[in-house]
Structures are given as C-alpha cells and as structure tokens.
C-alpha positions as CSV (number, residue, x, y, z in Angstrom):
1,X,0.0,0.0,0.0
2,X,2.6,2.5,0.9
3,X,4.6,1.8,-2.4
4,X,0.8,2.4,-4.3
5,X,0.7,5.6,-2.2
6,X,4.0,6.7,-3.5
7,X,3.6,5.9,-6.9
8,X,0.5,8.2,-7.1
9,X,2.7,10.9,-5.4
10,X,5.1,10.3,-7.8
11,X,2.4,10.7,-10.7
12,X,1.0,14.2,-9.0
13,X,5.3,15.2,-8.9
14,X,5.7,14.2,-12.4
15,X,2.5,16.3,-13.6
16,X,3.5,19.5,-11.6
17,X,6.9,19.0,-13.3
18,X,5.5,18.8,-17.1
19,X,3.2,22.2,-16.3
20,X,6.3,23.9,-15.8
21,X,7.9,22.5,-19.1
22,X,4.4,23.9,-21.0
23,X,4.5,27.1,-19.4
24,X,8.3,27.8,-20.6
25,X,6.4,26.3,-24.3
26,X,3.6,28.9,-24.2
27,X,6.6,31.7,-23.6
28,X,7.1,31.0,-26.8
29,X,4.2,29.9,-28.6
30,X,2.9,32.9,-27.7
31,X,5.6,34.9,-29.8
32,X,4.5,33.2,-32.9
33,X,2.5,34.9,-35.1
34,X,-1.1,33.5,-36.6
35,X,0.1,32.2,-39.7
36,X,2.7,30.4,-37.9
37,X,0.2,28.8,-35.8
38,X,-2.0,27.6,-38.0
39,X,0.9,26.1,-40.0
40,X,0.9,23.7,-36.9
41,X,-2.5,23.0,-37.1
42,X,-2.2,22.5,-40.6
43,X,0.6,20.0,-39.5
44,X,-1.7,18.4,-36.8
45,X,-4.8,17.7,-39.6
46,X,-2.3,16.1,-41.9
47,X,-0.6,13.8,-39.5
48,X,-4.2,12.8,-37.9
49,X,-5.4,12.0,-41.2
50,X,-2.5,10.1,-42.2
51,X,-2.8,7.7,-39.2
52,X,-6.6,7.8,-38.8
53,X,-6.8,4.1,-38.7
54,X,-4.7,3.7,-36.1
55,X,-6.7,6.6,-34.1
56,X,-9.9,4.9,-34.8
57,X,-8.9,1.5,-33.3
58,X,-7.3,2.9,-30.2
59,X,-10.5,4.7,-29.3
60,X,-12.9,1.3,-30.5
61,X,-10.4,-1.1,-28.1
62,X,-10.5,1.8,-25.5
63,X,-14.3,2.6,-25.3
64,X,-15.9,-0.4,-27.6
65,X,-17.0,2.3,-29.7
66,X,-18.1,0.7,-33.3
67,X,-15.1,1.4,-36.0
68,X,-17.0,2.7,-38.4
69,X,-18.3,5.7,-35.7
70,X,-14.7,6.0,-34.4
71,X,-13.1,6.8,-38.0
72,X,-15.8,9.5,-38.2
73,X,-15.4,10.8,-35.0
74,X,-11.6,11.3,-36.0
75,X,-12.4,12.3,-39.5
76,X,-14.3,15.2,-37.9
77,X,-11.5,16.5,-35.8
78,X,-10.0,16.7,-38.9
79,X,-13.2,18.9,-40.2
80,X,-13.0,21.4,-37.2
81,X,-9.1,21.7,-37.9
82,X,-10.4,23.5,-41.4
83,X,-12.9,25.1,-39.9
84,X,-10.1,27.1,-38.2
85,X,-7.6,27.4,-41.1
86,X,-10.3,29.1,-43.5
87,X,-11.5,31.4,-40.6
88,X,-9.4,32.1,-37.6
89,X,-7.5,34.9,-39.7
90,X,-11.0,37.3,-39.9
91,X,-12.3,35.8,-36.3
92,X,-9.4,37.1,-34.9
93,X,-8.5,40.7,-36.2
94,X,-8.3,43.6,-35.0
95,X,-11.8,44.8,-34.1
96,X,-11.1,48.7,-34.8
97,X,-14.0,50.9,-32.3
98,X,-15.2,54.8,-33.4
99,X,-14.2,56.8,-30.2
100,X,-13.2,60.2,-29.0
101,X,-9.6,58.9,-28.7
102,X,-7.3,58.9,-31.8
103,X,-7.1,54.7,-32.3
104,X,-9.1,51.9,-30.3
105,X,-9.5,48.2,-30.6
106,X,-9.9,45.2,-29.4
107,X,-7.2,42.6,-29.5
108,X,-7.3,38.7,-28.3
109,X,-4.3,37.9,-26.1
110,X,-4.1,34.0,-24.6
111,X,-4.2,33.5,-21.0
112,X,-1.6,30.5,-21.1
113,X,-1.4,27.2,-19.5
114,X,-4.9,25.7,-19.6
115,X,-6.3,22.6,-18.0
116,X,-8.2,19.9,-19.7
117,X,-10.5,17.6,-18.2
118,X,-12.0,15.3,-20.5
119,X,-14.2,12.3,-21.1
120,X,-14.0,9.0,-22.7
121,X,-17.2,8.9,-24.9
122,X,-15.5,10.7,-27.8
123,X,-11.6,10.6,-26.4
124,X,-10.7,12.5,-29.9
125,X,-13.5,14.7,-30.6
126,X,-13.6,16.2,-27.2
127,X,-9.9,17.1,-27.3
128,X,-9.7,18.6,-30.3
129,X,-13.2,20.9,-29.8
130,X,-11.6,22.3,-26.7
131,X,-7.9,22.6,-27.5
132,X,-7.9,23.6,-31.6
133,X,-9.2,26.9,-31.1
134,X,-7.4,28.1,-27.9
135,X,-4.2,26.7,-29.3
136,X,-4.6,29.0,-32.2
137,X,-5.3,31.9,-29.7
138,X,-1.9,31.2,-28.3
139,X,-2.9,29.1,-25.2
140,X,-1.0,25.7,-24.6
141,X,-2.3,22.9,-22.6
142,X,-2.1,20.3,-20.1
143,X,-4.9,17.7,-20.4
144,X,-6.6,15.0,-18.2
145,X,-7.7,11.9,-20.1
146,X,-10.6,9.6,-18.5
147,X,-8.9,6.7,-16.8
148,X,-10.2,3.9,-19.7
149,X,-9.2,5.7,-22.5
150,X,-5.4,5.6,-22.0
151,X,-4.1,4.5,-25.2
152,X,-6.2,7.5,-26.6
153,X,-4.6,9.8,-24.4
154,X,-1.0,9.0,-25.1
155,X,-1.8,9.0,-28.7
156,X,-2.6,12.6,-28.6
157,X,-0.1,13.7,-26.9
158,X,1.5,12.5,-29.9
159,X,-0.9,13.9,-32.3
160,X,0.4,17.5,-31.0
161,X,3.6,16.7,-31.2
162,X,4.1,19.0,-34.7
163,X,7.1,18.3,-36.2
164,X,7.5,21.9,-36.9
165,X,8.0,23.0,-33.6
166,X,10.7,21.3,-31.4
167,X,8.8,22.3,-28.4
168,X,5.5,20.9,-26.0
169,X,2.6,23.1,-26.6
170,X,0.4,20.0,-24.7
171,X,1.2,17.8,-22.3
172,X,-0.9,14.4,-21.0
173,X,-1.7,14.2,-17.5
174,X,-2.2,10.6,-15.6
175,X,-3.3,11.5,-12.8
176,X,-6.0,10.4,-10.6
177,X,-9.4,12.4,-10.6
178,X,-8.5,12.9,-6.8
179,X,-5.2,15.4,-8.0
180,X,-6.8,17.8,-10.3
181,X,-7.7,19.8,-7.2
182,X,-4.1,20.1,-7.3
183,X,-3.5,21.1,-10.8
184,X,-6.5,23.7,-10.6
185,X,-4.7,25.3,-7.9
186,X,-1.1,25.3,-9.2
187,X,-0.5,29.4,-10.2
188,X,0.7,27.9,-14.1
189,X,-3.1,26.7,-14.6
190,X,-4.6,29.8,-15.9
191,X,-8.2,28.5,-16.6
192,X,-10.1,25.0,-16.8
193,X,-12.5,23.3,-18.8
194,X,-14.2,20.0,-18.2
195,X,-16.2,17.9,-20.0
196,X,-18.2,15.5,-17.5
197,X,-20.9,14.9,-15.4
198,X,-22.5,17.5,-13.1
199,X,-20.8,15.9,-10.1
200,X,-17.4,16.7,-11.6
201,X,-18.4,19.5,-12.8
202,X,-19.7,21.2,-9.6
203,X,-16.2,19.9,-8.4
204,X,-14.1,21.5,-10.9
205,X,-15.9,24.6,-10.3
206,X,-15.7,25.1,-6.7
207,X,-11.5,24.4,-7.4
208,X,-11.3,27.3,-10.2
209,X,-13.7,29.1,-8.2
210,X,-11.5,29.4,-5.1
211,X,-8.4,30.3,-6.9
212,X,-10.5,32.8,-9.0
213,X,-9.5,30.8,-12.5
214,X,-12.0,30.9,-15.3
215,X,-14.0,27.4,-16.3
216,X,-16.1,26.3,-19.2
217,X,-18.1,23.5,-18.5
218,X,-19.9,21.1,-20.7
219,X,-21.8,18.6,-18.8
220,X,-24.9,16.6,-19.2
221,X,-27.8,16.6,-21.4
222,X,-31.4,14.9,-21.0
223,X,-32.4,16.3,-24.4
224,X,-35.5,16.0,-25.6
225,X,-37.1,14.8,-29.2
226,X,-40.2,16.5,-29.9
227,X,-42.6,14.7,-32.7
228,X,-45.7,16.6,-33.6
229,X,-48.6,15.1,-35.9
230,X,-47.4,16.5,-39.1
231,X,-44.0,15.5,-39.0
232,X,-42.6,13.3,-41.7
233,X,-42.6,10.0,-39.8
234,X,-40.0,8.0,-42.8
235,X,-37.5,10.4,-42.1
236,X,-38.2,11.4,-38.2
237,X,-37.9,7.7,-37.4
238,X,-34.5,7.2,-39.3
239,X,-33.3,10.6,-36.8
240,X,-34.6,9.5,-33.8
241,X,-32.6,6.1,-33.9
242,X,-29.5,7.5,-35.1
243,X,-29.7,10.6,-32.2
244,X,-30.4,8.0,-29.5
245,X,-28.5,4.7,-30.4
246,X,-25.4,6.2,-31.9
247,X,-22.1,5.4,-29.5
248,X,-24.3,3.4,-27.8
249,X,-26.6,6.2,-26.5
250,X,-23.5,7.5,-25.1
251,X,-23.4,11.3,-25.4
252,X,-24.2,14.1,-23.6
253,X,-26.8,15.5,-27.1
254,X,-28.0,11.9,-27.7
255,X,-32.0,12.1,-27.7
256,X,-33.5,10.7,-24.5
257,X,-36.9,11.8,-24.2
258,X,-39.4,11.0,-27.2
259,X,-42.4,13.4,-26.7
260,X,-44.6,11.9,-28.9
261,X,-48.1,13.7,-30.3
262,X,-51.3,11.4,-29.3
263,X,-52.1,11.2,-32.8
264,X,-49.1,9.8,-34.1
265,X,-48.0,7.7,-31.1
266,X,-48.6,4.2,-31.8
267,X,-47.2,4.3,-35.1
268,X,-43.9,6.3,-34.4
269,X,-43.5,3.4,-31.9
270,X,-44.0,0.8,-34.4
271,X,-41.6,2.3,-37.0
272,X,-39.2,2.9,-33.8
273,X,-39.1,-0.3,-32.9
274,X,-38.7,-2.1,-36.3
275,X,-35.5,0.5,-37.1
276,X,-33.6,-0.7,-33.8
277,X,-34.9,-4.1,-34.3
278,X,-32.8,-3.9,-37.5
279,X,-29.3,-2.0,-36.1
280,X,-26.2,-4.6,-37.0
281,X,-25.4,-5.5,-33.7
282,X,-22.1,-7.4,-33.8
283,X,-18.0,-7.3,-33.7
284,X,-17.1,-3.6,-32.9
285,X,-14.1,-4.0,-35.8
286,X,-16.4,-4.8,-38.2
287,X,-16.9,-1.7,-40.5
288,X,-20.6,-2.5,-41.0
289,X,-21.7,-2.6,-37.0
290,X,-23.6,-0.3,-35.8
291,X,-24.1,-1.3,-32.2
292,X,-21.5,-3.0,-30.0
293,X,-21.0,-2.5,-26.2
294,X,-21.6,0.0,-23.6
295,X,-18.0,1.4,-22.2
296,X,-18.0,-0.2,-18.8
297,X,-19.8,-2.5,-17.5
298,X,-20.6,-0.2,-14.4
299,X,-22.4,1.9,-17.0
300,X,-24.4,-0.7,-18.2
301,X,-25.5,-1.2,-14.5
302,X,-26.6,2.0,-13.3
303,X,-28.6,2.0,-16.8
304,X,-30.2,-1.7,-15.6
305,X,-31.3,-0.1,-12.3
306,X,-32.5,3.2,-14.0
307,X,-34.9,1.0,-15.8
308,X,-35.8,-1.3,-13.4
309,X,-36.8,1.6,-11.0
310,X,-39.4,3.2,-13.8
311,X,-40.8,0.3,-14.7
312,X,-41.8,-0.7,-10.9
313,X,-42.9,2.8,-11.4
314,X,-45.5,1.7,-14.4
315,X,-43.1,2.2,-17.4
316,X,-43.7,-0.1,-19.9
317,X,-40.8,-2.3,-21.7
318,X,-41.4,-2.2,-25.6
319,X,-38.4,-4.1,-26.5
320,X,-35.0,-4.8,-25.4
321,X,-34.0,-3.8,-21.6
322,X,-31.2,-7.0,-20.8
323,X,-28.0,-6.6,-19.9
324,X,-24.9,-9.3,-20.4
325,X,-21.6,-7.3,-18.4
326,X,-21.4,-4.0,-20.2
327,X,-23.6,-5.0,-23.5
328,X,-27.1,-3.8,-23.0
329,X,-29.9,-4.1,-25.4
330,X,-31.2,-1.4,-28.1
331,X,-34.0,-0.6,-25.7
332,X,-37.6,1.6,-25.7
333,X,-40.0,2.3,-23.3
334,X,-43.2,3.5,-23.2
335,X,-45.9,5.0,-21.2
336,X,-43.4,7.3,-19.4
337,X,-43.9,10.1,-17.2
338,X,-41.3,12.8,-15.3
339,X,-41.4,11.2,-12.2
340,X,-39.6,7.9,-13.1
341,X,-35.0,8.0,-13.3
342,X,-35.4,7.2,-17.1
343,X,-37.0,10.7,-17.3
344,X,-35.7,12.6,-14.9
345,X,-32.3,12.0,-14.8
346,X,-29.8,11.4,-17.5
347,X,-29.9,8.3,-19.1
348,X,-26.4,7.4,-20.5
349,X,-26.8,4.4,-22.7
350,X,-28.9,2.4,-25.1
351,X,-32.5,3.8,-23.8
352,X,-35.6,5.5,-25.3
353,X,-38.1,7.1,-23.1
354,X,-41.4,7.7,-25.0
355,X,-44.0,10.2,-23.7
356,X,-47.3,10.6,-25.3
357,X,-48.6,14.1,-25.1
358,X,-51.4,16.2,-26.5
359,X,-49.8,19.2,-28.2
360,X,-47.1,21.5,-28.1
361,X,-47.6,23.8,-25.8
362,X,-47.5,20.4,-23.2
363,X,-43.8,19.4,-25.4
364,X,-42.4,22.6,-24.5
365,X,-43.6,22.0,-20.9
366,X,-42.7,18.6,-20.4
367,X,-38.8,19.4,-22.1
368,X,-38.5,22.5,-19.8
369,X,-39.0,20.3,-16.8
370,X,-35.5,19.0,-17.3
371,X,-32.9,19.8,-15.2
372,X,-30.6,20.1,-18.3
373,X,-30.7,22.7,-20.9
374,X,-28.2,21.1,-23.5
375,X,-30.5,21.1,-26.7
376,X,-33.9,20.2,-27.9
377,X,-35.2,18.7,-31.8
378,X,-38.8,19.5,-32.9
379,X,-40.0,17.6,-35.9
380,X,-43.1,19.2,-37.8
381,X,-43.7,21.0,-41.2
382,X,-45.2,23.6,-39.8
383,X,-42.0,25.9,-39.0
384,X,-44.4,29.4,-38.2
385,X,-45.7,27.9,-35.5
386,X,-42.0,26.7,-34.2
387,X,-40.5,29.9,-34.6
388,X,-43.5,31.4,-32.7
389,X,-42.6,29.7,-29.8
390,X,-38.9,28.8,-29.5
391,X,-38.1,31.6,-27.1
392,X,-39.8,29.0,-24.6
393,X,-37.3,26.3,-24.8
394,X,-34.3,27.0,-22.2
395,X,-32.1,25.2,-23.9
396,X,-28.2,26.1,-25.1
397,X,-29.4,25.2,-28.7
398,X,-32.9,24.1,-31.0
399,X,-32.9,22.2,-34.0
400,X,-36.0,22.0,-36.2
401,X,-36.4,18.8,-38.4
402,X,-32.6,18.2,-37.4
403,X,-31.0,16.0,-34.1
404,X,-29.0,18.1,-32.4
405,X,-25.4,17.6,-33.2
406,X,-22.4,19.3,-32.6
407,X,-20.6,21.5,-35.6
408,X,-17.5,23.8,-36.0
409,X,-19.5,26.6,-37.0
410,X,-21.9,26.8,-34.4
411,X,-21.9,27.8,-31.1
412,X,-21.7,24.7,-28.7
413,X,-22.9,24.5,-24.8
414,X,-25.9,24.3,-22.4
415,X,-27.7,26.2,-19.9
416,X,-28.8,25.0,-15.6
417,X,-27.3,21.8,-15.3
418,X,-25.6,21.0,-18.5
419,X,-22.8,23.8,-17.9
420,X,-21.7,27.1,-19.2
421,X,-19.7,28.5,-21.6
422,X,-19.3,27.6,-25.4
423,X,-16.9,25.5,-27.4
424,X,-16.5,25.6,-30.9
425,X,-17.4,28.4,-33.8
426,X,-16.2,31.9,-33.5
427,X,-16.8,32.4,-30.1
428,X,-14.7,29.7,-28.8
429,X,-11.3,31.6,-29.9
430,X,-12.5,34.0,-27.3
431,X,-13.5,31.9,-24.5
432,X,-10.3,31.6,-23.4
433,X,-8.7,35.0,-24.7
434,X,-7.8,38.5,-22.9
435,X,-10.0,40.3,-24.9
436,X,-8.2,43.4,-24.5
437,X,-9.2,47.0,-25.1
438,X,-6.4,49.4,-26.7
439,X,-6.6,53.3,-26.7
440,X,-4.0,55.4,-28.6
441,X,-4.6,59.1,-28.0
C-alpha cells in the first residue's frame, strides 16, 4: 500500500513537473505569429489523417465504440481543424472601435497554460473541440484523459507533437481524478474546462472558483425529441434512432426523451421499434456494426437499475432492456412520465423514453421540466408555429427537423445543469482569450 501511495505521489510530482515544461512552451508559442500557428495546425490535420486508422482502433479497443463511428469521429476532428484554417485569420483581427480617442480596438491575447479535463465517450472529438481553437489563440495545454481511454490519451499527446515546432505546446496528465484539485490550484493553470458529469463538474468549479481561474463547462444533457402530428414519420424515425443509439446512447446530445403527439403515437412506436430491431449489432471491428457494447460495465448497470426503478414505477418495456456485463440491449419504453429515473435523470446508454402528449404547448412544458438545458429537436412542417414559440425552450441550442449535433461553425454548450460557456465556432477563440481593449490618444 505504501509503495501504491508513492507511486501516485510520484504521478502528481511528475504532472506539476511537465506544467512547468508547457509554461516555458507557451513563452514561446505565444511569440508566434497566426500564420505560424496555423501552420501547426495545418501540420496536426495532416498527421491525424494520415494515421486515422490507427486513431480509430485505439479509441474502439478503448471505449468499444463501433469502427465505423470512431473513424468519423476522428475524420471530424479533422473537419474542425479546417474550420479554423479558412476562418481564424477574420475571427481574430483587429476589431477597430469609433471613439473620441485617436485609435481603439480590441485585441485577443491567450491567458496560457490551460487545463483539460475530458471524457472518454468521444476521447478525440472532445480534445480537439476544446484545445484547436485556444491553441490558435496562443494558449497551450495540459490535459486530463478519463482513466479507460489511456491508449487514446498517449496517442494525442502524440498527435500534438508538430514536427514543426521542437517544443511541447500539450502535455498528458495521468493522474487520478483525486489530483486535479491540485492542478487547478497550481499558479501555471490559468483556466479549466471540463467535460463530464455534473458531479465533476460542480467539483471542478468550486477548485477554479477558489483560486478565481475561469471554467467552461460542458456537462450533461437529458435532451428531448419532440414529434408533432405533421411531422414526416420516414425520415423522423431514421433521426430518432440514429440521435439516441449512436455510440451506444453514449453522449451528452443523444435524444432521450421522445415526446410523442397522441395522434401519431402508436405508429412512431411501431416504425421505432422495427428500425432498432434492424441495427447490425455485432463485432465492434467490423466496418458494417452499428451497435457494439456499452464502455464499462458499471455503465451498463446504473442504466439496468435506471430502468428497473421506472418500470416498478409503471413504465412499460417495448423491447430490449437485458443486460450481459457491459452490453445492453437497443431498448424503448413507453408510457413514461417525469417522475420515473429514465426521465428525470440522465440516461447514458442504449434507452428510449417515449412520452405521449397532447400538443405542443405540453412538449415545450414537459422538455422545460429538465434539469438540463443542452438542446432540444422538434419535428413538424409547420415551421411558423415553431418559430413562434422557440423563445420558450431553455435550452443552449434548438434544432428543427434536425438531431441536435455538434458543428464547428456553431456555437456549442448548455444552460442549468448542462454547464456554461461555449466551445466551438467563432466564439470559442474567445472563450479563453484577454479580450483586450487598446486606446492610442
């Protein structure tokens, strides 16, 4: 025990050590100019690209994720590095402001050293959304990876390694959860953001919060998928499989609530259930599976007892709902109401709670009653009526006709319990940035 003890000290030393190594790297990163920058980027893209295979199966024998959903999720991460290249340059000028003085602007100045604390369900995705951006900015980072995605966490370290600078601009942390109380309150560690549950994330605030240190959190999601009678059921079903069965159910936008229109109900749940029943479930290195394992089998049990609890509570089990260690079924369930777990909590697996309701005024009601305010999809053709109404949804984002997804372009984050602050777009070059005011008289 007392060897274990000092290992973990030894782990915490080590850490401390590297922040110092990617402070004296942001000294100089900082000096480089934007063009330079995005040369590493550029450098970055090409080499993830190059070796995407190799990415893909780290993150499918780290998380069980299916192949053919890893490969995209690096292939995106690829996508947001372009994002940045074509538009950083005009995101990040000079913003020139009509005064009384004789010159004024606004400038973006990085803060330095920031901490990363990120999840396994997309180990590549969620790296490269937080760090892309502020790298460009000037920031460099130390990051750490969720315990069961190791291999994916060395890897990036690697990934950042740009062979066109011959210094660290990111550095991979194994430490225990326990230590980045530590980290946060190390004076390198200008800022924090965390990608997690609300536990950790109440956590990680209360650490940044004590040493006055900026955070941006992106936590949980209990988003829900609103059908009304008009909707086009043939292409409504094939989104509402793909926005709650994708990585296993295992994201923090997946759809989890189904508020179904009366009229409509019994057939949406027919077409539902014949689309799962027809997901390829098989060998997560098989190109053409769509459904393999839950990441843990711990995960798959708190799931099990989620939907054991609501249906003692009078939920009813359409199809699936067995568990074998940390595979669990494609599952739906009906007749659900906000006062069972697989409602009103979040629900982070292979599960779709149906509601039945009357109209949408009783949708937008029944979403709002979430504790969460990560997104919302409303399905209908009649788009006046949506528009009329979507300053009701608290929600950090609304997608008509469309599951909510995550893009480069847009604006990404939630309101009450599913964080604050935004990643991605325009707006996350500045999350992390002085924004500084100049004034030459």
């Amino acid at each position: 025990m007392i060897k274990f003890e000092s290992m973990e000290k030894n782990n915490l030393n080590l850490a401390l050590a590297q922040l110092k190594i990617v402070q004296c790297s942001f000294l100089k990163w900082r000096t480089f100019s934007l063009d330079a920058r995005l040369a590493v980027v550029e450098d970055i893209k090409n080499q993830l690209l190059e070796n995407k295979h190799m990415y893909a199966k780290a993150i499918t024998t780290d998380m069980n994720k299916p192949i053919s959903q890893s490969l995209a999720e690096v292939e995106k991460c690829a996508y947001l590095c372009d994002y940045y290249l074509e538009n950083a340059s005009k995101f990040l000028e000079k913003q020139y402001i009509q005064t009384g003085w004789s010159k004024s602007y606004i400038d973006y100045q990085p803060l330095g050293v920031l901490l990363g604390v990120m999840p396994w369900n997309f180990p590549f995705w969620q790296v490269f959304r937080f760090v892309i951006p502020s790298l460009i900015t000037g920031n460099t980072f130390a990051i750490k990876h969720a315990s069961n995605v190791k291999q994916c966490a060395q890897l990036l370290e690697e990934v950042f390694s740009s062979k066109k600078i011959n210094f660290p601009i990111y550095v991979n942390l194994d430490i225990k959860s326990d230590d980045v109380k530590h980290i946060i309150a190390d004076p390198i560690i200008k800022a924090v953001s965390l990608t997690g549950s609300e536990k950790a994330g109440s956590a990680v605030a209360a650490e940044a919060g004590k040493y006055l240190k900026k955070c941006v959190l992106e936590l949980g999601g209990s988003n829900a998928f609103i059908v009304l009678e008009d909707a086009d059921l043939d292409k409504t079903l094939d989104k509402a499989v793909k926005a709650r069965m994708q990585n296993a159910g295992q994201s923090c936008i997946a759809a989890k609530r189904f508020l179904v229109h009366e009229a409509i109900y019994d057939t949406f749940l027919e077409g539902f259930v014949e689309r799962v029943k027809q997901l390829n479930v098989g060998d997560k290195f098989d190109i053409k599976t769509d459904f393999a394992s839950m990441a843990r089998e711990d995960l798959a049990i708190e799931l099990e007892n989620q939907l054991s609890e609501s249906l003692q509570l009078g939920a009813e089990l359409i199809i699936g709902g067995k568990r074998n260690g940390a595979f669990f079924e494609p599952t739906v369930v009906g007749n659900v109401n906000m006062q069972m777990p697989i409602a009103n909590q979040e629900t982070f697996g292979p599960l779709a709670a149906v509601f039945k309701i009357k109209s949408f005024e009783e949708a937008i009601e029944i979403s709002n009653q979430s504790d969460f305010g990560l997104g919302v999809s409303v399905f209908t053709n009649d788009i006046e009526k949506i528009n009329k109404h979507l300053h009701l949804f608290e929600e950090g984002a609304v997608f008509i006709n469309e599951m909510v997804v995550s893009d480069p372009h847009l604006p990404f984050g939630g309101i009450k319990k599913s964080g604050y602050g935004r990643e991605l777009s325009h707006l996350a070059l500045y999350e992390f940035a002085n924004i500084r005011t100049v004034v030459i008289k």
